[in-house]
C-alpha positions, 0 to 999 in steps of 0.5 A, spaced: 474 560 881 476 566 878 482 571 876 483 572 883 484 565 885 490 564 880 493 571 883 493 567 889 495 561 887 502 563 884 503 568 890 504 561 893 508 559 888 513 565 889 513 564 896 514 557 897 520 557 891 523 563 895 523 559 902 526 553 897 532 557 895 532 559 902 533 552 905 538 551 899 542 557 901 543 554 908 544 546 906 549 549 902 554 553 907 552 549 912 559 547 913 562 555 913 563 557 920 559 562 923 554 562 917 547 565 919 541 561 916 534 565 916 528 562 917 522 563 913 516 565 915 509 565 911 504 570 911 497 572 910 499 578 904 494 584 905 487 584 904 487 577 908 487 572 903 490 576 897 495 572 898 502 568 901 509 573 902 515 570 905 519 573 911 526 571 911 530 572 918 537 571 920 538 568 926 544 571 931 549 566 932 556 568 935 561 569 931 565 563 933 559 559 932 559 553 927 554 554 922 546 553 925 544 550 920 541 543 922 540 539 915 535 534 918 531 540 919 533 543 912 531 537 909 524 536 911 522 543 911 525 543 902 519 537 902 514 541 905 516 547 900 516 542 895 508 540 896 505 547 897 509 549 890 506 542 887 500 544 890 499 551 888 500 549 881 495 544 882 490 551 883 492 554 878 492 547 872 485 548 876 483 555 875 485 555 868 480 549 866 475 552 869 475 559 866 478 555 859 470 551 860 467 559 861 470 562 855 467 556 852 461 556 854 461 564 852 463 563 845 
């Protein structure tokens, strides 16, 4: 694992805490009529495999729709981005113990 790893990784922290704030933000004005919740969509940053950016998008609802916020949706899609920032953290615990053991063995 290098440098380029934890940059990686803690890509994927930012978009996977983004895409929870997002999912936060439609649960809680689900209620407001005529609220336009975003979906978000993970990509691949540039170079491929430099890392993860998240797009957010709103939906076009008419405006005497109630809210398009589904919560069961909302609430799997929160437990997902909570496993991808557990995960990406995971890659970091693991890179800074590998480059820790490097440097120690340099000393």
């Amino acid at each position: 694992m290098s440098i380029s790893t934890l940059h990686i990784s803690a890509s994927g922290l930012q978009a996977s805490a983004s895409a929870l704030a997002n999912s936060a933000h439609s649960v809680a004005n689900m209620n407001t009529a005529g609220f336009e919740p975003a979906r978000a969509t993970f990509q691949e940053s540039s170079p491929a495999g430099g890392g993860v950016t998240l797009s957010v998008q709103g939906r076009q609802m008419q405006a005497s729709e109630a809210s398009g916020t589904d919560f069961a949706t909302e609430a799997t899609n929160s437990l997902v981005y909570k496993a991808q920032f557990d995960l990406s953290a995971k890659v970091i615990q693991a890179a800074d113990e590998n480059l820790g053991t490097l440097i120690d063995i340099k000393a």
